[in-house]
C-alpha positions as CSV (number, residue, x, y, z in Angstrom):
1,X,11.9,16.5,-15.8
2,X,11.5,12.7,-16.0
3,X,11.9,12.2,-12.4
4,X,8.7,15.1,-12.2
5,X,6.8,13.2,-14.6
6,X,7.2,10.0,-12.4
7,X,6.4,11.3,-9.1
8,X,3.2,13.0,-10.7
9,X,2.3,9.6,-12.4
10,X,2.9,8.2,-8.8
11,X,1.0,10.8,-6.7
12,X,-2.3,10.3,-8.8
13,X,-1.8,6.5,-8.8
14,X,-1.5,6.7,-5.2
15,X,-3.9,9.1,-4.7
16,X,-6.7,7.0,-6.6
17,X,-5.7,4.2,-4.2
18,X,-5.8,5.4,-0.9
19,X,-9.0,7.3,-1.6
20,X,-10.2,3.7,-3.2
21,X,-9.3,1.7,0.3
22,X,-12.2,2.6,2.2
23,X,-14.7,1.9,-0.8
24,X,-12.8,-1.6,-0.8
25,X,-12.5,-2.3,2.6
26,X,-16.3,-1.7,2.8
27,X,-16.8,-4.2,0.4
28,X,-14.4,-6.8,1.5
29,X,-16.3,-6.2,4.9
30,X,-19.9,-6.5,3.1
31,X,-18.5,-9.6,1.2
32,X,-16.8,-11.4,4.2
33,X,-20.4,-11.2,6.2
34,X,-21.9,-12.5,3.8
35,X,-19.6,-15.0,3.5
36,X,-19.6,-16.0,7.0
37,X,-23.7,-15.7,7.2
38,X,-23.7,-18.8,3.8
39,X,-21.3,-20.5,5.9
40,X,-23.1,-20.4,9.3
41,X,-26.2,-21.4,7.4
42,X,-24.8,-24.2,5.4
43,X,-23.0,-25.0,8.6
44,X,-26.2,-25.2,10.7
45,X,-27.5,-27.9,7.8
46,X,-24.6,-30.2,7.9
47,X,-24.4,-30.3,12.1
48,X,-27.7,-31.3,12.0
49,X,-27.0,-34.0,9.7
50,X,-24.0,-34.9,11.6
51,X,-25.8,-34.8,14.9
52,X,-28.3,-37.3,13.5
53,X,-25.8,-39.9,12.1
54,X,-23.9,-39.4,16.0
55,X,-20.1,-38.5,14.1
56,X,-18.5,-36.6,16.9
57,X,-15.0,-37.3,15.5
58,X,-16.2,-35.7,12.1
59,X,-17.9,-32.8,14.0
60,X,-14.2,-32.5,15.8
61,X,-11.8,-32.6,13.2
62,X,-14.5,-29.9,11.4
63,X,-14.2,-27.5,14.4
64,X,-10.5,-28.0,14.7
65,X,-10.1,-27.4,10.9
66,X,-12.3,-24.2,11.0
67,X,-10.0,-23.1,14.6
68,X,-7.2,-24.1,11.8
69,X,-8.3,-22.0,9.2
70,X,-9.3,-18.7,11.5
71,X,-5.9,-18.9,13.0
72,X,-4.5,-18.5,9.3
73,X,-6.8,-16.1,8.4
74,X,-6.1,-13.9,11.3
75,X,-2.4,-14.0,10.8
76,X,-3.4,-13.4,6.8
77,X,-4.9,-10.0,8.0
78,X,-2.7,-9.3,10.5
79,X,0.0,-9.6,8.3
80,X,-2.2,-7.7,5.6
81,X,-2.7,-4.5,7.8
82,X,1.1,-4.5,9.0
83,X,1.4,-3.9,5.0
84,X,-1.3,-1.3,4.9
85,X,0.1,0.6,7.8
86,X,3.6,0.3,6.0
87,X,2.6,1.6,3.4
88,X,0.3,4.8,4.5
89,X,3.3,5.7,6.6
90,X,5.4,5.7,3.2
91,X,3.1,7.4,0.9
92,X,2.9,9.9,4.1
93,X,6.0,10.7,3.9
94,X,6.6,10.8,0.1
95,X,3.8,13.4,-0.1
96,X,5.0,15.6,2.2
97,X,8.6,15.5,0.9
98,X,7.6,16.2,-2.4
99,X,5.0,19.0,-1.1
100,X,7.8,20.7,0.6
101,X,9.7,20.5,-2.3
102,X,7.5,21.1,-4.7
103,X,5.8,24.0,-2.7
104,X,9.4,25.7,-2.0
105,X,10.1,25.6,-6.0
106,X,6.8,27.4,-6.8
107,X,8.2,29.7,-4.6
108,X,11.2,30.7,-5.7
109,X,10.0,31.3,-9.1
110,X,6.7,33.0,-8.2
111,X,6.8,35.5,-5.0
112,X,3.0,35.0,-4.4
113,X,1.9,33.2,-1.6
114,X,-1.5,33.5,-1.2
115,X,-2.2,32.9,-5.1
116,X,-0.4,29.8,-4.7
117,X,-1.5,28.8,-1.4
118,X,-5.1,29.2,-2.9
119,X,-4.6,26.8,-5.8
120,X,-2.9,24.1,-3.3
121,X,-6.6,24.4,-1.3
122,X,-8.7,24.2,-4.0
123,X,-6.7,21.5,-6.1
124,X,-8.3,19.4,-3.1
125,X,-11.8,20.4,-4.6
126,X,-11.0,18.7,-8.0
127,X,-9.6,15.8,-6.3
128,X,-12.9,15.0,-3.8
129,X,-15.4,16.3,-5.8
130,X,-16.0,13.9,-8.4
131,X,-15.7,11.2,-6.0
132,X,-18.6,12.6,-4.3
133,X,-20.1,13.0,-7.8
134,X,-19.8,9.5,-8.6
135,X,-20.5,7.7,-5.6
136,X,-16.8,6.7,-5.0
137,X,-16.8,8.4,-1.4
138,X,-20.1,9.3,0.5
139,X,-20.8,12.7,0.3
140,X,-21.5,14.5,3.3
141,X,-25.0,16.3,4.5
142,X,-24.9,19.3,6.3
143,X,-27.7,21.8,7.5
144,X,-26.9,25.7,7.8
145,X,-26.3,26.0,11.3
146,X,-23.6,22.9,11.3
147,X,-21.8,24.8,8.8
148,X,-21.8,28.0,11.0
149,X,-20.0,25.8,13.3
150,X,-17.5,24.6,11.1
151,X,-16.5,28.4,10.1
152,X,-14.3,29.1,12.9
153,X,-12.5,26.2,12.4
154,X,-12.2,26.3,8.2
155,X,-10.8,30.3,9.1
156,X,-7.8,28.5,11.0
157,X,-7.4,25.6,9.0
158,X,-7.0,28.7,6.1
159,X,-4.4,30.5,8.4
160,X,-2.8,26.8,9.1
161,X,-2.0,26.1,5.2
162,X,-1.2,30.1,4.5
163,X,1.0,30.6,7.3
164,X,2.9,27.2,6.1
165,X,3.2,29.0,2.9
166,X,4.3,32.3,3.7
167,X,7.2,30.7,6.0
168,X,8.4,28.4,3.2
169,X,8.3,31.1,0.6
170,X,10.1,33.7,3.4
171,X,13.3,31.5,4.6
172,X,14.3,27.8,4.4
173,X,12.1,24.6,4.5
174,X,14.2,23.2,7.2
175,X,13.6,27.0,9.4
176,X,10.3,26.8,9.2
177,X,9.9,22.6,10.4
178,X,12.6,23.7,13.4
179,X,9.7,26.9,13.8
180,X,6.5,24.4,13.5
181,X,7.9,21.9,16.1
182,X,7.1,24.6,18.3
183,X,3.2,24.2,18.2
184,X,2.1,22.4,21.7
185,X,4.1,25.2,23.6
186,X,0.9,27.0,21.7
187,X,-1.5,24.2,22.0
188,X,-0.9,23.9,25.9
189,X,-1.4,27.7,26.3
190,X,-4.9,28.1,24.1
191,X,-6.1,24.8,25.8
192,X,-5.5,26.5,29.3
193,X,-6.6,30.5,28.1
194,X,-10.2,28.6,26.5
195,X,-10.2,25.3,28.0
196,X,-9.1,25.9,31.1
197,X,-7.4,22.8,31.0
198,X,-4.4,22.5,33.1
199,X,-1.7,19.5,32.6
200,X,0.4,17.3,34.6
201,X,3.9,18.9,35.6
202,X,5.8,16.3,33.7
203,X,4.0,17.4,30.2
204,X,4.9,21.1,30.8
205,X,8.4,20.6,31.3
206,X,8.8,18.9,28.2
207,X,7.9,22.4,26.7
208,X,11.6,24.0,28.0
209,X,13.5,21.8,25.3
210,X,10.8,23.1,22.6
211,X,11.0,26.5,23.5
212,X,14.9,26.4,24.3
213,X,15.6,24.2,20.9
214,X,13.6,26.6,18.9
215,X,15.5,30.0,20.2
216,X,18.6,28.4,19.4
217,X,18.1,27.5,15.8
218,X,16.6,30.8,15.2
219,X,19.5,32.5,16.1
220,X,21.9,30.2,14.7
221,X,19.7,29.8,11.4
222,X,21.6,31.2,8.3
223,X,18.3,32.0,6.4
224,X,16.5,33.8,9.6
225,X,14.0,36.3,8.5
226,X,11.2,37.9,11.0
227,X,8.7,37.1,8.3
228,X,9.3,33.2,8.2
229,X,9.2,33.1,12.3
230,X,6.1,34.8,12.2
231,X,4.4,33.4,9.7
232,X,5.2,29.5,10.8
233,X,4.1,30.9,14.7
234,X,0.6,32.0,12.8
235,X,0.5,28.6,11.2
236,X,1.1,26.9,14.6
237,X,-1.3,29.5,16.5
238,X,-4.3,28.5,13.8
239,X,-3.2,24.9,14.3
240,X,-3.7,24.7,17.6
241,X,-6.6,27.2,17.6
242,X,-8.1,24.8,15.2
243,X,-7.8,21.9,17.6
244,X,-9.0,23.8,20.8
245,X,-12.2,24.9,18.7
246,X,-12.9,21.6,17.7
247,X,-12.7,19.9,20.8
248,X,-15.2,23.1,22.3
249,X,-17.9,23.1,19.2
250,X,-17.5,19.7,18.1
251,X,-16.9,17.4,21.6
252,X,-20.0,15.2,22.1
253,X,-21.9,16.7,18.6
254,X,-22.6,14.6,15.8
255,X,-22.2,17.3,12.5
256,X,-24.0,16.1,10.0
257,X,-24.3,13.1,8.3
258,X,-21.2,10.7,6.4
259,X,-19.1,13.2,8.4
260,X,-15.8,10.7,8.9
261,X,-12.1,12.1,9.2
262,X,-11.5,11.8,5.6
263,X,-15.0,14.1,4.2
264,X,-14.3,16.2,7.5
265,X,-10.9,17.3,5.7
266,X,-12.2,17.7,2.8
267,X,-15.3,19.9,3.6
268,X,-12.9,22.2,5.8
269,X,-11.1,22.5,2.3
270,X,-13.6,23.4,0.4
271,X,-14.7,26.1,2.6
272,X,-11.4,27.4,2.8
273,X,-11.1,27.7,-0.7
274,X,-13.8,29.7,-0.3
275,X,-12.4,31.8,2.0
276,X,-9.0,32.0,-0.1
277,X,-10.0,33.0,-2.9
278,X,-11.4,36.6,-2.2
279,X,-8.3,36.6,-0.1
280,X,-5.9,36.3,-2.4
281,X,-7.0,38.7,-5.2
282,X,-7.5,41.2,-2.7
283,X,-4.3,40.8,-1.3
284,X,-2.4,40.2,-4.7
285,X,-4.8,40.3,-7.7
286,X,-3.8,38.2,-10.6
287,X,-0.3,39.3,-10.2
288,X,1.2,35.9,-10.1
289,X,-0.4,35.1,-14.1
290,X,1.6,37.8,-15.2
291,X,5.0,36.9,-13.6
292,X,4.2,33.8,-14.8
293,X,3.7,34.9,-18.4
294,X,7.6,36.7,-17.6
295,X,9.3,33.5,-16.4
296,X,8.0,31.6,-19.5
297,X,8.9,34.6,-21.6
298,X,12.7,34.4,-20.0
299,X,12.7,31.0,-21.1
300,X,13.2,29.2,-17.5
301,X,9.8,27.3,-18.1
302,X,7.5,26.4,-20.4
303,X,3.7,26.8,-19.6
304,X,3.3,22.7,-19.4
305,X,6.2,22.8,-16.9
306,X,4.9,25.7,-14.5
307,X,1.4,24.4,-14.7
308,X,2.9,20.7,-13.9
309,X,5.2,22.3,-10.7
310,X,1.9,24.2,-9.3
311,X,-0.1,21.3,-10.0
312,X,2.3,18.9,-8.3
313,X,2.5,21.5,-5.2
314,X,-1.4,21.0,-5.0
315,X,-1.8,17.1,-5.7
316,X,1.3,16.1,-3.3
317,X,-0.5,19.0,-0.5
318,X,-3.5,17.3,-0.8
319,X,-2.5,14.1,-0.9
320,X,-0.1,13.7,2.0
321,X,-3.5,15.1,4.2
322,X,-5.2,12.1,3.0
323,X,-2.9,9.6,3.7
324,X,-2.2,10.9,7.3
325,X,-5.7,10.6,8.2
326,X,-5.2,6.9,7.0
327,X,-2.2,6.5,8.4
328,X,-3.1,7.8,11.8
329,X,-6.5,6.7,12.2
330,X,-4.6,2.7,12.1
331,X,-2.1,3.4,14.9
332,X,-1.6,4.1,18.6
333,X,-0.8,7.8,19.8
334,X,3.0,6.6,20.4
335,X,3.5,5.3,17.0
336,X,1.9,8.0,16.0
337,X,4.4,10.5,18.0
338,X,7.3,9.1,16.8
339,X,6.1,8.8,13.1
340,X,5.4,12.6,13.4
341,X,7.9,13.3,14.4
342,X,10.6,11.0,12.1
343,X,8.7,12.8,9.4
344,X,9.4,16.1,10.4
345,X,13.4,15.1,10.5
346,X,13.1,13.3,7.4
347,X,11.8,16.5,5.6
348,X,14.5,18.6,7.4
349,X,16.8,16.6,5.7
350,X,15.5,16.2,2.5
351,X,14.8,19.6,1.9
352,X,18.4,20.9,2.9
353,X,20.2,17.9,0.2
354,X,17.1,19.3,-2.7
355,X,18.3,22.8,-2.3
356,X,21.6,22.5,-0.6
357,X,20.7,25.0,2.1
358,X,23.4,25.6,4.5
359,X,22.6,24.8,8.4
360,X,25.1,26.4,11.4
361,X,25.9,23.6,13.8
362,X,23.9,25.6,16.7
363,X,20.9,25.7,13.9
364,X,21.4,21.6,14.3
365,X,21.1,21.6,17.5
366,X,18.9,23.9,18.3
367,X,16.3,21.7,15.8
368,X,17.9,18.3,17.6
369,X,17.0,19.6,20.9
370,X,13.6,21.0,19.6
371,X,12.4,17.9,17.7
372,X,13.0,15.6,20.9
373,X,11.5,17.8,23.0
374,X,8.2,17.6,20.8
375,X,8.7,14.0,21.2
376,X,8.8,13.6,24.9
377,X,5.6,16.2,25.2
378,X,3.7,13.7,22.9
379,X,4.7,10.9,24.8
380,X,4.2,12.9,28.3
381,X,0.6,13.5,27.0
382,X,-0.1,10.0,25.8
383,X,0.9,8.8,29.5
384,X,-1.0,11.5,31.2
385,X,-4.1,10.4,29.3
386,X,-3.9,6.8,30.2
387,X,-3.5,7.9,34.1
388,X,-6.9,9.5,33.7
């Protein structure tokens, strides 16, 4: 319960921080022009005094101070955003641990999916909301028609997060990452069926260790249901559908106004909620309050410790989306390959020691060989882009 208590303490901490950063790095870059617009102004007063009095060795050992001083103030932020990155990449990670963690636990106590793949999506709300509310975050401006376009693309971002749930709830966290790592077999075949964008050969052969990796876990995989292999394939089908719509509505558009990754996310959220919610009482009511009201009855929770492990599942699910965009938008598509895909192992792992789930040695290496392959297909695509 204590260790609970702390990572909630630390998610909202976090949480407050990272959606904090770009308020404060718009300052520090506000307050750093002006800095440099006194300086260049005070500077221009004292040159000219210099130029009069004719001290060139004064006007030198100025201009090799101020070469001194950028020098150290570019290794200062340098070594600064090394730190920021670090730490994005961290809090990445911790969130989507304790999502998949959290999320699975939920879960197993409550068979309801949707209802609890609805309050994950609109804990998001309560999180972005205020900021908007109080001027923390820009809020963004859009007309009617730009969020007719955006509908398509909230309906599989809603089918990306349900899906996800489904397979966690159906079969083992670890199944449905080994599943998921599957998603630019998917990716490469929308982009060619809508796109009709065709890639080079070396990119499509990275697909046979996906597609070869993936069979072999599934058969090997101790906790193999049909429902769980489906339901990850419709999270990575609305995944990549998502991506393939953006790029065919969005490419070369500018949808409304204070529109940056982070209010993107969380207007697709909100809408998603939207959708969700009508969902998920039509597909299960408000069946989960009552087994809820049962579990605290039996005496395996209180009310204040369901309420936290739902609200932990939302917060971390939230929050781990956040950070990624941070994370992400700081680093090259390599780094950001092989962070994607180091995250995907580390959660593999984590979430077989949290629940002790059992994995066959051919599950192993069926997910070994799948995991590199998505790898190599990142890194095929990265070089095929820079060939262009």
């Amino acid at each position: 319960m204590l260790a609970k208590k702390v990572l909630f303490t630390v998610a909202l901490a976090a949480s407050v921080c990272v959606s904090a950063s770009a308020f404060t790095q718009n300052s520090a870059a506000f307050a750093t022009s002006t800095l440099l617009a006194n300086k260049v102004r005070g500077g221009g007063k004292r040159n000219a005094v210099v130029a009069k009095k004719g001290t060139k060795t004064r006007g030198g050992l100025k201009l090799a101070a101020d070469a001194s001083g950028s020098k150290g103030a570019e290794a200062k932020t340098g070594m600064g955003e090394t730190l920021q990155v670090g730490t994005y990449f961290a809090l990445w990670y911790l969130f989507n641990i304790a999502y998949n963690i959290y999320n699975k636990q939920a879960l197993n106590v409550l068979a309801y999916p949707w209802t609890i793949a609805t309050l994950q999506m609109c804990t998001g709300c309560l999180y972005f909301g205020p900021m908007w509310l109080l001027g923390l975050r820009k809020a963004p401006k859009l007309s009617f028609d730009e969020i007719k376009t955006l509908i398509p693309i909230a309906l599989c971002h809603t089918g990306v997060h349900v899906g996800a749930v489904i397979a966690l709830g159906a079969g083992a966290v670890s199944f449905a990452h080994i599943v998921k790592a599957s998603e630019p077999v998917v990716t490469c075949l929308l982009n060619y069926l809508f796109l009709g964008q065709v890639l080079p050969l070396p990119v499509y052969l990275t697909l046979l260790p996906i597609i070869g990796g993936v069979a072999i876990a599934s058969m090997k995989e101790l906790s193999f249901t049909v429902l769980a292999l489906a339901s990850a394939m419709l999270s990575n089908v609305s995944s990549s559908a998502r991506g393939v719509l953006s790029k065919k509505t969005m490419s070369g558009k500018k949808i409304g106004e204070n529109m940056d990754a982070q209010n993107l996310y969380a207007v697709l959220t909100a809408m998603a909620s939207c959708i969700l919610i009508p969902l998920c009482l039509a597909i299960e009511g408000t069946g989960m309050f009552t087994a809820a009201k049962s579990v605290v009855a039996a005496g395996d929770f209180t009310n204040k410790g369901l309420a936290m492990l739902l609200g932990l599942g939302g917060i971390s699910y939230y929050a781990y989306n956040e950070v990624a965009f941070l994370a992400l938008g700081k680093v090259n598509p390599v780094t950001h390959a092989v962070g994607n895909t180091i995250k995907r192992v580390v959660i593999i792992v984590a979430s077989v020691v949290a629940f002790k789930t059992p994995m066959s040695t051919g599950s192993i290496i069926g997910s070994s060989i799948a995991i590199a392959g998505t790898l190599m297909y990142s890194l095929a695509m990265n070089a095929s882009k820079g060939k262009k």
